[in-house]
C-alpha positions in Angstrom: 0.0 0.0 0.0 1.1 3.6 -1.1 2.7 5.4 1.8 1.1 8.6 2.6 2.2 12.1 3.6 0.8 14.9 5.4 -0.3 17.0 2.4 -0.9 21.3 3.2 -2.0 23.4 -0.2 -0.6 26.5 0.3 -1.8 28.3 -2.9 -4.2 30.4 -1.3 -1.2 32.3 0.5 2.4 31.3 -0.6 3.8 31.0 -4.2 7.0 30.1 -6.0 7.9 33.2 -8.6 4.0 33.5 -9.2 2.9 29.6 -8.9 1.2 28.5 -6.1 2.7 26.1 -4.4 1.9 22.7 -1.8 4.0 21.0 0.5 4.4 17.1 2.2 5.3 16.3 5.5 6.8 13.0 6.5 9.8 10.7 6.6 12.2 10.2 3.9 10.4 7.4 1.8 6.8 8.7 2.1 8.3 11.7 0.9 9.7 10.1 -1.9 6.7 8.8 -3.4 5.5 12.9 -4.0 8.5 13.9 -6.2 7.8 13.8 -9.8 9.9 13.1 -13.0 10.4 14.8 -15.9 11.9 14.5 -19.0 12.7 16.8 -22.5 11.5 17.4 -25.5 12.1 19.6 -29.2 10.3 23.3 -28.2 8.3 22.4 -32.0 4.3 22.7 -33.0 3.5 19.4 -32.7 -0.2 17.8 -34.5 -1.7 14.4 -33.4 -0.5 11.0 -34.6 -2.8 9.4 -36.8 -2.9 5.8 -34.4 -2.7 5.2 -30.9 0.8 3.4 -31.8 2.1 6.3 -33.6 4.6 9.1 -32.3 2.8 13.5 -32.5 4.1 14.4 -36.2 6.7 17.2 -35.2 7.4 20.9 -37.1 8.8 24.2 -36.8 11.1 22.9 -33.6 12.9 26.0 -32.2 17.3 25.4 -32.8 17.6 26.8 -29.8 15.4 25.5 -26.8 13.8 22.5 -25.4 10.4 22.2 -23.4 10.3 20.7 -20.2 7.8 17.8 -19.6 6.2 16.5 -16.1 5.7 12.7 -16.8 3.2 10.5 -14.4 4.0 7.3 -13.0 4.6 5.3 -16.4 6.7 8.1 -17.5 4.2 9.3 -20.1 4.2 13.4 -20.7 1.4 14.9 -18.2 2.2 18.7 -18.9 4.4 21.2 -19.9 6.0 23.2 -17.1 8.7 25.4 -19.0 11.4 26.0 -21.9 15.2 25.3 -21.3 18.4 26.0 -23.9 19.7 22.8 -25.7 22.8 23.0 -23.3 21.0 23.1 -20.1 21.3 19.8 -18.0 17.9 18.8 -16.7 18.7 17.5 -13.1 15.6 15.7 -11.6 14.4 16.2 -8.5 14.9 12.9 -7.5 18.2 12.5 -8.0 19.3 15.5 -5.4 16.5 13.9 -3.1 18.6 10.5 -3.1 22.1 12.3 -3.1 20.8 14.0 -0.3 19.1 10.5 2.0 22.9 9.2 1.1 24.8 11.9 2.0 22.8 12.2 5.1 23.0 8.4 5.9 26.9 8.4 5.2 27.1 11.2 7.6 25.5 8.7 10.3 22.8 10.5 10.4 19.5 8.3 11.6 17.1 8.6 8.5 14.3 6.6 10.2 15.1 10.1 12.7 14.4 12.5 10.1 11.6 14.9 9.5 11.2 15.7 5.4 9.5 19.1 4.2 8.9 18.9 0.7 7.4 22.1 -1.2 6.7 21.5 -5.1 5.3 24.3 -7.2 1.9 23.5 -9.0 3.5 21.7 -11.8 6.8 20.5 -9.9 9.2 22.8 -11.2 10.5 24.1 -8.8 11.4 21.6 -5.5 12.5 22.8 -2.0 13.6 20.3 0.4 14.3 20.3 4.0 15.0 17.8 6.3 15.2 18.3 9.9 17.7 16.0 11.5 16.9 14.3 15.2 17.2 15.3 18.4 20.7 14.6 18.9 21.6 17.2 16.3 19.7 20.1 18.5 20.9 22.4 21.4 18.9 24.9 23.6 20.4 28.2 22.9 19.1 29.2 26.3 15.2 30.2 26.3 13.9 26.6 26.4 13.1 25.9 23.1 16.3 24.1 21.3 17.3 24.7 17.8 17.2 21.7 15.4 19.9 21.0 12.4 18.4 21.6 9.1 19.9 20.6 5.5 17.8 22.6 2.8 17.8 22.0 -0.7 16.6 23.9 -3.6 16.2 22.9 -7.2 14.4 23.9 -10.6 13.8 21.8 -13.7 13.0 24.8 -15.8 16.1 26.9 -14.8 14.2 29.5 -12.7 16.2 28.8 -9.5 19.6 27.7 -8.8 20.4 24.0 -7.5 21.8 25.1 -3.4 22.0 23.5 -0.7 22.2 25.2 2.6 22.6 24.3 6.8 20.2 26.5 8.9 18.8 26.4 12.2 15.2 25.7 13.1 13.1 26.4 16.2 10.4 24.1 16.4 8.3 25.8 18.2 7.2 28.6 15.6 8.8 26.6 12.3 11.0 29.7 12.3 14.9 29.3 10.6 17.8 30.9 11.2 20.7 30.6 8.2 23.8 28.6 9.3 26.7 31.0 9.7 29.2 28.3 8.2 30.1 29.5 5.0 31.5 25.5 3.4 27.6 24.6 4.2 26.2 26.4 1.4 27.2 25.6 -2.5 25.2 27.3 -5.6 25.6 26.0 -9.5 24.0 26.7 -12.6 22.6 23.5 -14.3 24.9 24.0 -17.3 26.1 20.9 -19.3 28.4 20.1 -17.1 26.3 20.0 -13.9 26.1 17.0 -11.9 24.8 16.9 -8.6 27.5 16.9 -6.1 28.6 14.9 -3.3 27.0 17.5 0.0 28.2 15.2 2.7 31.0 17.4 3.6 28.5 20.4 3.5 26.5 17.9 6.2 29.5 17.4 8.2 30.5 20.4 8.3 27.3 21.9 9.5 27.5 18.9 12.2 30.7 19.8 14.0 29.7 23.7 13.8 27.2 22.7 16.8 29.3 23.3 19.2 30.6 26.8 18.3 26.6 27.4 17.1 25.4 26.8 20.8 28.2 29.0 22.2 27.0 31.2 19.4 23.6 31.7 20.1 23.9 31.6 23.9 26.3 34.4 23.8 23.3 36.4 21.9 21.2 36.0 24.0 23.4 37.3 27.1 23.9 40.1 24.8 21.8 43.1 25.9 19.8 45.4 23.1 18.5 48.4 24.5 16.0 50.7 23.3 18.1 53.8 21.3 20.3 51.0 20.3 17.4 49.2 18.4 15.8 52.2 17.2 18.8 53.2 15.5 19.2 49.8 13.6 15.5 49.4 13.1 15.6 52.9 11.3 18.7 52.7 9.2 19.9 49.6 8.3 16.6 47.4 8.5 14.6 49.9 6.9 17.1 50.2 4.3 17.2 46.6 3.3 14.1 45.2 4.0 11.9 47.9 3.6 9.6 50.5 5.9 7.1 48.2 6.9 9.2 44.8 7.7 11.4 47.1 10.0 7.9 48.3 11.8 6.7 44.8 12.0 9.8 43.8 13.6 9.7 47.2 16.3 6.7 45.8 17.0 7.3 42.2 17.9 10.4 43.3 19.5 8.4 45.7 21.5 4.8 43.7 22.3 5.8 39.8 21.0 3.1 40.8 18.3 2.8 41.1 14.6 1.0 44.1 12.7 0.2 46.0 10.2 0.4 49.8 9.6 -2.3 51.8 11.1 -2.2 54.5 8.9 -0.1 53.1 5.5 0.5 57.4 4.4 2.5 57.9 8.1 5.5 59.4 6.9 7.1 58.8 10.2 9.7 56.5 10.8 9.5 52.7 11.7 9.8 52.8 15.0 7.1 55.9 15.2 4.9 54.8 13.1 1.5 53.6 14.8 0.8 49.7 13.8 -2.4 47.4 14.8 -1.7 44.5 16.2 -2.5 41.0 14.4 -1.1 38.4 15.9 1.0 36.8 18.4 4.0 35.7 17.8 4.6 32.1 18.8 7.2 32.7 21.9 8.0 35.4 21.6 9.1 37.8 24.4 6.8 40.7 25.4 9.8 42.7 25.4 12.9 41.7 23.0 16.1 42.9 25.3 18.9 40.8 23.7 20.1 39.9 20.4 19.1 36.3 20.3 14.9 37.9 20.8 15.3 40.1 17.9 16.8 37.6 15.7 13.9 35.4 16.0 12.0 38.3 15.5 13.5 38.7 11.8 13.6 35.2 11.7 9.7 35.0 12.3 9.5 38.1 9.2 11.6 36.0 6.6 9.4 33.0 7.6 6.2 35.2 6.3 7.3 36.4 2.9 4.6 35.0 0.5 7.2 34.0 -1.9 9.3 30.7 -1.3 12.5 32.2 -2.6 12.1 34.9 -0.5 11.5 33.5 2.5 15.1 32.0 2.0 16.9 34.8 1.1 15.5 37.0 3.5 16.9 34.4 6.0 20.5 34.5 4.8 20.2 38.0 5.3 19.8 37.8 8.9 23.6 37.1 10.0 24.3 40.3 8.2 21.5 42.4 9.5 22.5 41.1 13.3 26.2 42.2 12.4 24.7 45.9 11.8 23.2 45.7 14.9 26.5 45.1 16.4 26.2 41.2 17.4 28.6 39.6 17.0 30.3 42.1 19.3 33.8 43.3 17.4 
């Protein structure tokens, strides 16, 4: 009997570059069974075959591209999902989800331990995978609620998003993330002709044995006292600068009441940290009062997590090492 996932459709809120998108929870070999194939055709006009036995009569094919086709089960073309140069190399979904089960289980990492998060765009083009490793690979940073290892994979079979792989932190208790600061656990490529998918257990590893020096790392931030000109300042310049007027208000806010919001008045040409904001929601944990550098992390953290867009959810969390840097944490 087929294996089944938890299944969440998310297409009435988050997308993928404009597609909605759904995502399956489970282990690794439920999981498995919800990635789909695809294979490559001429980008051509193509007019039905005269018998059931006979191959679509093919003209005008375009020299320069080839269209991307979902199969089904038997491998037989479901839908079109996008147009790729002659020299791209397709690499299926699949085949990073098994690099990525080996490289984990040569890393000695329990599989039958492992929590899989699979989002798939509509048509499957685009695939983000994250698996959440056990226990044993957790700490608590200090406020009760540890931190869990995370590999996360990205991948497109239409050449809309890179192949990455990255190591990131996630708290449990809200499903918020917080991007590894070891640099040799992320690795970008292009799918040219040459692409192959690589061999990420050293990015595992690596990730593994930066525990340690992530624990002292995160309980140092949040010994690390933020007081209120201090955040103002940061929330004003540099947040508002790179994320925007609204994101730094939202985050003034959690940091100030542990809830989310949205503007009161959208034409207040005040700053963030003046600007009146109603309140929406609660936060899951978070303090009533952000005073060190760990809280206001997680209240970034919490931001990223709600950008509609996959993609940007991710990017937005890389950005937060950075962002905590301009607020002066680490400490030079």
């Amino acid at each position: 009997m087929k294996a089944t996932t938890e299944t969440r459709l998310k297409s009435q809120d988050f997308h993928w570059l404009g597609e909605p998108v759904v995502q399956h929870c489970g282990t690794y070999d439920q999981v498995a069974e919800e990635i789909p194939y695809f294979g490559r055709r001429a980008f051509a006009l193509y007019t039905a075959p005269a018998a059931e036995d006979e191959l679509p009569f093919l003209m005008g094919e375009n020299p320069y591209y080839d269209e991307v086709i979902r199969l089904h089960e038997l491998r037989e073309q479901v839908v079109p999902v996008g147009i790729v140069s002659k020299s791209y190399k397709l690499i299926q979904h699949r085949d990073l989800f098994e690099s990525a089960v080996r490289a984990l289980d040569e890393a000695d990492v329990p599989l039958n331990k492992v929590s899989v998060f699979l989002t798939l765009t509509r048509f499957g083009g685009r695939m983000a995978l994250r698996f959440v490793l056990p226990e044993a690979f957790s700490f608590d940073p200090g406020d009760s609620h540890p931190l869990r290892l995370r590999l996360e994979c990205f991948n497109s079979v239409d050449g809309s998003t890179r192949l990455s792989f990255l190591m990131s932190w996630y708290r449990l208790i809200c499903s918020n993330g917080l991007a590894a600061r070891v640099t040799l656990a992320h690795e970008t490529m292009i799918h040219t002709e040459r692409a192959e998918v690589p061999d990420i257990r050293a990015l595992i590893i690596a990730g593994i044995e930066s525990i340690a020096d992530e624990h002292a790392y995160f309980g140092r931030a949040i010994t690390t006292r933020i007081d209120d000109a201090m955040l103002r300042g940061w929330i004003d310049g540099e947040l508002k600068k790179r994320w925007g007027a609204l994101a730094a208000a939202r985050t003034f806010l959690i940091c100030q009441t542990g809830f989310d919001g949205v503007f009161s008045d959208p034409f207040d040409k005040q700053s963030p940290s003046q600007k009146s904001m109603r309140r929406t929601e609660r936060v899951p944990r978070a303090p009533l009062n952000a005073d060190n550098a760990y809280a206001v992390a997680q209240a970034l953290s919490w931001i990223a997590g709600q950008r509609l867009d996959v993609q940007e959810q991710t990017q937005y969390m890389r950005e937060i090492p950075q962002l905590m840097q301009a607020l002066n944490w680490p400490a030079a």
